[in-house]
C-alpha positions, 0 to 999 in steps of 0.5 A, a space after each residue: 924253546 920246548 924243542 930246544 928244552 927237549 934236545 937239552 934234557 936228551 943230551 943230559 938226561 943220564 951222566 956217567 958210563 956209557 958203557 953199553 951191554 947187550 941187554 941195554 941195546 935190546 931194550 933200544 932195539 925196542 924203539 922205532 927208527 926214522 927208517 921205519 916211518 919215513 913217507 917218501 916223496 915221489 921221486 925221492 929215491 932218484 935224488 930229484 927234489 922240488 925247488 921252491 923257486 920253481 913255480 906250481 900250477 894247472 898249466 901244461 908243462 908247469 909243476 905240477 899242483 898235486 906233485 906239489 901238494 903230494 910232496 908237502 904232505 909227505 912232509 907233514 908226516 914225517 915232521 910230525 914224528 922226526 922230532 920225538 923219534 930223534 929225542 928218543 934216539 938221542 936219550 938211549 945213547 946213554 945208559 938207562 938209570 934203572 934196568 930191572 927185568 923187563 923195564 928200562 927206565 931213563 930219567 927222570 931228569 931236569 936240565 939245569 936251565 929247564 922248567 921240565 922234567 922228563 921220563 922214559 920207560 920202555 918194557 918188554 912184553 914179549 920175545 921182540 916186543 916192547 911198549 915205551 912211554 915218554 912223559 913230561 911234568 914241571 921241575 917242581 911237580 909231584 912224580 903224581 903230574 906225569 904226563 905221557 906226551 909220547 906212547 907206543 908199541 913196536 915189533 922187531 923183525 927178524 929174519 928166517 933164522 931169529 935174527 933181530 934186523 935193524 930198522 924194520 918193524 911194525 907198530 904204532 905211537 900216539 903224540 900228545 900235544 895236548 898234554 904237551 900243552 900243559 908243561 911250563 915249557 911247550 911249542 905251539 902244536 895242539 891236538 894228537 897224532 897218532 902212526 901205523 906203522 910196517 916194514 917188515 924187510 927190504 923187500 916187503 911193501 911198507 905202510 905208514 897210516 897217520 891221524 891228524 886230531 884236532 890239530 891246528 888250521 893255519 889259515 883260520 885261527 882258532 880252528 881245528 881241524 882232522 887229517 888222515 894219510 895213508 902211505 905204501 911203497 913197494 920197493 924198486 916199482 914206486 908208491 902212493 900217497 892217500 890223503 884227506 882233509 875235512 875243512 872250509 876251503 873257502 877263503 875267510 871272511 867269504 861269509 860261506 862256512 859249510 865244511 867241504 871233504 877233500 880226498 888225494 889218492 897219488 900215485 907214481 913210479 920209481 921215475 917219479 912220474 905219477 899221477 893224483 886223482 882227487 873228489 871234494 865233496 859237500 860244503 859250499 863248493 858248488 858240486 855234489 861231486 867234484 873230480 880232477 885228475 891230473 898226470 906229470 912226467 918224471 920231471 914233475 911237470 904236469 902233462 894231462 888234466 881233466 876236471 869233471 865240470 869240464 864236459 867238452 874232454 881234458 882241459 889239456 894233453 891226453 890220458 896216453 901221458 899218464 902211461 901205465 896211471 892211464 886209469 882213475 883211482 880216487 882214495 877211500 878216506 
């Protein structure tokens, strides 16, 4: 309901002209795209794509486990962010209520049939520069209980002659489920997220780092939990994945509640072939120090695993299967 709400506020949020001046459009400029903080999957840009009938596990030849956990972190990224960048898209397709200077404001707006209303104001501090602000209060609230559910800042790229270019950038946002929390009308996340975000052009490597707070643990209600991914591609020769988490892995009700720190650093090639290398640490795994690696093919099926208390050599095929991944590389998070 909170997101329908959103999207209904979007839609409506300024009724009139839509009649678009070149000052509008550089205060839309002024906002980050999609593009510029999608994470890609390995194998993404050949079109292959996991199904979920297709099973998972550490088995030779099968689908590979940490393609699978790799490509389902990169979708927890980008849902996290495809929402509230698709509520700004559709509220700037419409013209800003004030325009005055350096700021633009849209809203504030309550649809017809929505506890809430909202703002957006975007301002800029410098030539390609702006900071914008998204925020939320109940229908019937003072201007006072505002809330910023939505905040950032973001750089244009431009090119050797000024030029803007569409869809490239850097900055950072920050969501706030937490203050989404206290609206009349809210989905379920809690905690904040907060994005680093490069792209300078099509050629450049681009970057996204993403910060989990707080956040929901599905599998233990009423505990939260910390997540960090950071994400590089380097165009036409592949990316990799970082991530780590800090939490009781162990199953609930198993009467052992230390915290374990696991760590994925994955890597892969255009093909999608890639290869995860991946440590956990404290709690009550049994190991100071655990480590498995593992390799799969441009189909995604793993070819090569190795565990570290496993000490008679791979638990199955041989190094030569990662190809140029041959050497182990573990994240720094």
């Amino acid at each position: 309901m909170f997101r329908k709400s959103l999207m209904l506020c979007a839609s409506l949020l300024f009724v009139g002209c839509d009649a678009q001046t070149t000052q509008e459009d550089e205060f839309r400029d002024g906002l980050p795209s999609k593009q510029m903080v999608q994470v890609k999957e390995p194998g993404g840009s050949s079109g292959q794509r996991l199904e979920s009938d297709e099973k998972s596990g550490l088995a030779l030849g099968q689908r590979s486990d940490f393609y699978t956990f790799t490509r389902g972190a990169t979708v927890v990224v980008n849902g996290g962010t495809a929402f509230v960048l698709n509520l700004l898209e559709e509220i700037t397709k419409h013209t800003p209520t004030s325009l005055q200077g350096d700021v633009a404001v849209w809203g504030p707006h309550t649809d017809a049939l929505s506890p809430n209303t909202w703002k957006l104001t975007v301002t800029q501090t410098g030539d390609n520069a702006y900071s914008y602000k998204l925020e939320g209060k109940g229908k019937s609230e003072a201007d006072s209980a505002f809330k910023t559910i939505l905040s950032g800042t973001h750089s244009i790229a431009v090119d050797a002659q000024g030029n803007r270019l569409r869809d490239f950038g850097s900055g950072d946002m920050q969501l706030d489920w937490d203050a989404a929390q206290t609206l009349p009308e809210h989905d379920n996340n809690i905690g904040t997220l907060a994005i680093r975000y490069s792209r300078p052009d099509a050629q450049s490597v681009t970057t996204v780092d993403a910060n989990f707070r707080n956040v929901k643990d599905d599998e233990r209600p009423g505990t939260r939990v910390n997540a960090d991914y950071l994400y590089k591609e380097t165009p036409g020769a592949g990316g990799e994945f970082d991530f780590g988490l800090s939490k009781n892995f162990d199953e609930p009700g198993s009467n052992r509640p230390g915290i374990e720190r696991l760590t994925i650093k994955s890597r892969w090639a255009q093909s999608g072939a890639g290869r995860a290398d991946v440590k956990i640490t404290g709690g009550d795994f049994g190991f100071a120090d655990a480590r498995i690696n593992e390799c799969w093919d441009a189909n995604f099926a793993s070819q090569y695993l190795e565990a570290s208390w496993v000490t008679t050599g791979p638990v199955y095929g041989t190094v030569a299967a990662c190809g140029s991944l041959s050497t182990a590389i573990y994240s720094s998070l």
